[in-house]
N, C-alpha and C positions, 0 to 999 in steps of 0.2 A: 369402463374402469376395471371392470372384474373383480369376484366376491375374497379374492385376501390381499391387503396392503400392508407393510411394515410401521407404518405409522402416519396416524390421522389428527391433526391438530384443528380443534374448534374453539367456536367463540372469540374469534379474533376479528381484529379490524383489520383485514390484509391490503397494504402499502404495497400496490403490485410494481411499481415503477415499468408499468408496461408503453408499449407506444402510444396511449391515453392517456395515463398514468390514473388509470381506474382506482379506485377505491372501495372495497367490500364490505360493508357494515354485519356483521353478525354473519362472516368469513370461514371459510374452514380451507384447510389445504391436504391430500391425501399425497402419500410420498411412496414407492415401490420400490427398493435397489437404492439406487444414486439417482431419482429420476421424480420430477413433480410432474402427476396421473392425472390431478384434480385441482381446479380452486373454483370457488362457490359460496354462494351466500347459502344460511340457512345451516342445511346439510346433505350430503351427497344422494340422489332420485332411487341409485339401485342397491341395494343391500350388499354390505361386503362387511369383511373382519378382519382386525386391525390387531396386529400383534404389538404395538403400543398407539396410546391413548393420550392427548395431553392438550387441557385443558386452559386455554389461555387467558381465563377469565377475565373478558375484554379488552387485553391489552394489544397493542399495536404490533403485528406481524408484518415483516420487510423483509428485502434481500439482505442477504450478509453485509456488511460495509466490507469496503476495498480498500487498502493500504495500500495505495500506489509509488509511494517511493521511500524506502527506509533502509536502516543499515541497522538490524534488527540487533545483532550480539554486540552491540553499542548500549544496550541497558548495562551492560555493568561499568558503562563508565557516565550514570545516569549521577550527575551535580557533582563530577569531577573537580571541573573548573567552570566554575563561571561567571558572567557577567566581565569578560576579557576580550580584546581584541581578536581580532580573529587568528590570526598570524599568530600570535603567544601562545593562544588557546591552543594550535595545531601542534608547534616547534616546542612546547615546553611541558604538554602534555598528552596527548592524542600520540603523535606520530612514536613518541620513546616508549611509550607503554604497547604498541599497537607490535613492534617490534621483537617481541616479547612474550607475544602471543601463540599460542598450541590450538592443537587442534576441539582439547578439551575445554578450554577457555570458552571456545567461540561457540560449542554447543551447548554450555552449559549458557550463555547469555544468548542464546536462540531461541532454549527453550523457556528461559523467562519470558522472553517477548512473546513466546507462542502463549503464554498462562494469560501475558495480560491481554494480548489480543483479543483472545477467546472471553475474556472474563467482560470485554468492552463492546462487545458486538462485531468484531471483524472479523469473518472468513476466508479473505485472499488479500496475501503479501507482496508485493516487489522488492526483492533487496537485491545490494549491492553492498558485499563486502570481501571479508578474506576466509579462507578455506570454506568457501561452500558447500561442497559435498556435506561440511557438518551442517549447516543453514538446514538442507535439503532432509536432511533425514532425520532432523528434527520435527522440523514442520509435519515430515511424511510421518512421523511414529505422534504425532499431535493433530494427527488428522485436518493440519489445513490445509487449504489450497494456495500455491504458491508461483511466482514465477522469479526465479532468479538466475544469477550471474556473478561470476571470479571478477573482482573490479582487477582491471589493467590499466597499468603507466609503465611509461619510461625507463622507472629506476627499478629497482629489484626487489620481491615479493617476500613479506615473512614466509610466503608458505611455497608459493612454485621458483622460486630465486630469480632470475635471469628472462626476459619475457619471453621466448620460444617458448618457453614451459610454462608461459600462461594459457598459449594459444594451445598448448597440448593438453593442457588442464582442464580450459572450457572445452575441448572438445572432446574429451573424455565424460565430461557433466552430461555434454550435450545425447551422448550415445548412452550412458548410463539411465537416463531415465527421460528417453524416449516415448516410451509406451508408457508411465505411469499415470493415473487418473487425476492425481491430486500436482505433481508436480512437473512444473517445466519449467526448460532453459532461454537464456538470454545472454548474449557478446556484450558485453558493460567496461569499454573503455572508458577512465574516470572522469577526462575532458581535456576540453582544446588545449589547455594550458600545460594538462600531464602527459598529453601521448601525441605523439611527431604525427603530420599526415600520414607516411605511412603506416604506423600503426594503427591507424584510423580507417585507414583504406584495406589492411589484412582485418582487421576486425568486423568491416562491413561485408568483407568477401565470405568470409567463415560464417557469419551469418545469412545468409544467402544462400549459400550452399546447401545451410540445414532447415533452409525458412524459417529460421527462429528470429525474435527482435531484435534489433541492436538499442542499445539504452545507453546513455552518458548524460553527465551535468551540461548544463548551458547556461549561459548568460548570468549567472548565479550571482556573481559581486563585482562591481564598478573594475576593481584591479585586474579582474579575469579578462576583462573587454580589452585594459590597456596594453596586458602581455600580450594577446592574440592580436592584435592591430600593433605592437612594436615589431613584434617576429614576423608577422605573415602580412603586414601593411592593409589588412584588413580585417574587418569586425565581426564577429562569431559565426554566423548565420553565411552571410559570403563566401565564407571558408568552408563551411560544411559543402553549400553549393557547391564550389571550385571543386570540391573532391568529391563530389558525384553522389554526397552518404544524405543530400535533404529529400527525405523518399517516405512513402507511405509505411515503410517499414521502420523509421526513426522514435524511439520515445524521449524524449526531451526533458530534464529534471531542472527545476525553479525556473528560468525564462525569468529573470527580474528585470534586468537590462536591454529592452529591446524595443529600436523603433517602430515605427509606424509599417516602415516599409520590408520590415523584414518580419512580422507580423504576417503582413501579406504575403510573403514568401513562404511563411508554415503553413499558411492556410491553403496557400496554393498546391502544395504538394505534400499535403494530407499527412502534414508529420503532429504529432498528436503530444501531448506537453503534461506534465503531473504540478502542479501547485502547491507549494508548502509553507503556506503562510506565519506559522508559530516559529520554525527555523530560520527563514527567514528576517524574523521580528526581532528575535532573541540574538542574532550575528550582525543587527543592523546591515543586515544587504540589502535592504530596500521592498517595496513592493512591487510585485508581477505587475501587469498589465491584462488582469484576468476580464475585467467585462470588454474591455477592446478585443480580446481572445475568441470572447464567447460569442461575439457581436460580428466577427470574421467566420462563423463556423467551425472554427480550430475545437477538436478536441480536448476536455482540458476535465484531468483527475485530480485528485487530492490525497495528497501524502503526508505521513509526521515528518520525515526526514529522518537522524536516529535520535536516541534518549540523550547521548552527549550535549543536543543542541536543540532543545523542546521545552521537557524533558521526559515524556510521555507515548506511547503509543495510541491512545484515543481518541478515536477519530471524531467522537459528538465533539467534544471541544476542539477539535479543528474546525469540524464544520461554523460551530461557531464564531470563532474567529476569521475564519474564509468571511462569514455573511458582513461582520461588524466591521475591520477593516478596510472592507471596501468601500462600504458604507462612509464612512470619514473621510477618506482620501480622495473620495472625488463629491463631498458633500453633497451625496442622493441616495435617499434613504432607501429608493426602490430600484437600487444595483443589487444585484446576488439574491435575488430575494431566495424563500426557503426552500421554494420547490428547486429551482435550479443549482442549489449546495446539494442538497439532498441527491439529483441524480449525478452530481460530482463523486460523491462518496458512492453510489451505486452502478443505476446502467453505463454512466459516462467513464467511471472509473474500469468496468468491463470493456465499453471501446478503448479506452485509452491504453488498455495491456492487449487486447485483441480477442479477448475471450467471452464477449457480450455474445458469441451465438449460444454459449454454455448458461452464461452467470449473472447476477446483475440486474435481475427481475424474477418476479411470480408468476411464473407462466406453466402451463400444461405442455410435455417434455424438455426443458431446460431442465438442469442438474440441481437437486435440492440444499440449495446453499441458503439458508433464511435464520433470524434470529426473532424471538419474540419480547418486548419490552412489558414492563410491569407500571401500567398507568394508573394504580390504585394506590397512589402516593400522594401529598400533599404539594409538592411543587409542580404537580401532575395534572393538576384538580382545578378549574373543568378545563377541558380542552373544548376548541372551536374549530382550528384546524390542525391535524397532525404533523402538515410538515414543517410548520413553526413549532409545535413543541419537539420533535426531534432536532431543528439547528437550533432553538433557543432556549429549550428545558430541561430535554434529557439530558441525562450523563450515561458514562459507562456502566456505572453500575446499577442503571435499570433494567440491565437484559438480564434476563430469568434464565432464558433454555439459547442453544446456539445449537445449529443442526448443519453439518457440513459433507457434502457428496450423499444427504440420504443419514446421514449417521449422528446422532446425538453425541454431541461434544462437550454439551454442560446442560446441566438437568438442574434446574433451581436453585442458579450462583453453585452447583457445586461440577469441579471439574471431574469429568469420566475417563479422560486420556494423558493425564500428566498427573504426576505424584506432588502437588504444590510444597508441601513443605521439605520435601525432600531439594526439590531448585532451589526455594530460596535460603536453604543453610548451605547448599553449596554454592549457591551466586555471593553469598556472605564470605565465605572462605578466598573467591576468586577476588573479591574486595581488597580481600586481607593482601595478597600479590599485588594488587594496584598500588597499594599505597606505598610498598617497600619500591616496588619499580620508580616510582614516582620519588624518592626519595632520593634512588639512585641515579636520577638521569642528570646530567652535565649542567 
């Protein structure tokens, strides 16, 4: 290991989600750079020195959570409208106000979602929204880790106007932060329903080209299946096939509506799916087909989706939700159990973005993405097995320390890389524009 580390965390239970998924009783972890040196019971055999120290005084150490699919500067339009059809919901407030939108908008509700993230236990995002570069350089000056993507459609962009200058937008994303540690790019056409096969087919090529993901919705609401089979006489998954884009390179967002046999067709060609069950819920789209998923080998993440439609980024209350819905809807109590949510939110949610050789576990040289929870709490108290109190006890705010690339991100609930109340008076102000937009729209 060698005698100087940047920082050595002990006394923890380390949650290694490794290929075991071992478990470490009186845990330590040593960290050097961006880079986990060490994990070990006890404490480390050869003498070294630790320019910080942190004391996890038994509580539960884990990989960062993954936020596999969200539309992160969507927190300021967090209990907009709700409890509305879906369509109202879109046409009478989402789409008028979204319109309307700058570039400072969308960073200042980035970097909210980066505070709460951080404040909940998650260290790597997927979004898909508008003007990214701001998404991107919030995250990056918030020290998360991220993968995202300019959503593309049909019709014309608040922010790149006309689609040419989408595909010149992401591909500027794309070369812009090529080499950066913390962030990467993704081609996120928005779905079958918004963008023509062609623009499905340049979107899959641009990505290719760059080896980066391609990411879009799928199968999300009963309607989306009917447009896609009026237009194209066939049903989502078909149509991807037809156009050459169901490939190990595809990530897939909700998957609600989907047979048996096209099920088999994701699994067969290694296209990998994000879950977002509380969105889901809350839109009345239905439920995924996630143990039929898991039970085909398909990869399958867990995402909030965005705050418009949640309303929340935390992902312990997803996972819970992931475990208890499933649980009812197919009346077996031992569908989803905790470990397999748990590696949703972790290693699984690392394969399902591609970056599981980096992220996603406690392992010696992977990238030190980990956060540590405070199980000296009352609803805490006693624990038996850990990965049922993380899907069925914890909350977000039991994480104490969040540590991302190597880098302490929040130090005992309190943030080290975002000025919290300086966002939230101006996520308040950005409020204040909401409501007048909203006032003004037709």
């Amino acid at each position: 290991m060698g005698s100087t580390i940047d920082l050595y965390v002990k006394n923890a239970t380390v949650i290694t989600m490794d290929a075991n998924c071992t478990v470490i009783e009186d845990g330590y972890i040593c960290v050097r750079g961006d880079t986990i040196v060490d994990v070990g019971q006890g404490s480390p055999s050869s003498h070294f020195e630790a320019a910080k120290t942190i004391d996890a005084r038994g509580g539960l150490l884990l990989p960062g959570l993954i936020n596999a699919h969200t539309h992160i500067p969507m927190t300021l339009f967090r209990g907009l409208a709700d409890d509305l059809p879906l369509m109202e919901w879109l046409t009478r407030y989402i789409f008028p106000v979204e319109k309307k939108m700058d570039e400072d908008f969308v960073r200042v509700g980035a970097l909210l979602g980066c505070a709460e993230m951080i404040l909940s236990g998650t260290t790597t995002f997927c979004d898909m929204y508008l003007f990214e570069q701001q998404v991107a350089e919030a995250a990056r000056g918030s020290g998360m880790r991220c993968l995202v993507g300019e959503v593309l459609y049909d019709f014309p962009s608040p922010n790149y106007g006309e689609l040419q200058e989408g595909f010149r937008y992401t591909e500027s994303l794309i070369k812009r932060w090529q080499q950066d540690p913390l962030v990467s790019i993704a081609v996120e056409p928005h779905s079958l329903f918004t963008c023509s096969p062609s623009l499905l087919e340049q979107a899959a090529d641009l990505a290719s080209r760059y080896g980066v993901p391609l990411i879009t919705h799928l199968a999300e609401t009963q309607d989306e299946i009917n447009q896609v089979v009026e237009r194209y006489g066939k049903r989502p998954v078909y149509h991807l096939k037809d156009l050459g884009l169901l490939n190990d390179n595809l990530i897939t967002d909700h998957c609600v509506h989907l047979e048996a046999k096209e099920l088999d067709l994701l699994a067969e060609k290694g296209v990998r799916v994000v879950h977002n069950p509380e969105s889901n819920m809350k839109l009345a789209s239905g439920i995924a087909p996630v143990p039929d998923m898991l039970s085909r080998g398909i990869t399958v993440g867990i995402g909030t989706d965005g705050c418009a439609s949640n309303n929340n980024l935390d992902l312990f209350s997803e996972m819970d939700t992931a475990a208890k819905l499933h649980k009812v809807s197919t009346m077996d109590p031992t569908v989803m159990d905790a470990l397999s949510v748990v590696k949703m939110a972790t290693i699984d949610g690392a394969r399902a973005l591609g970056i599981d050789h980096a992220v996603g576990s406690i392992e010696k040289g992977k990238k030190a993405d980990f956060i540590v929870l405070d199980t000296n709490k009352a609803h805490l108290t006693p624990m038996y097995n850990p990965y049922s109190h993380i899907v069925y006890a914890a909350r977000g705010d039991d994480v104490c320390h969040t540590v991302i690339n190597g880098s302490l991100v929040m130090e005992n609930r309190d943030l080290l890389t975002i000025d919290l109340q300086e966002i939230l008076t101006r996520a308040k102000d950005k409020a204040e524009l909401v409501r007048r937009w909203v006032n003004e729209a037709p």
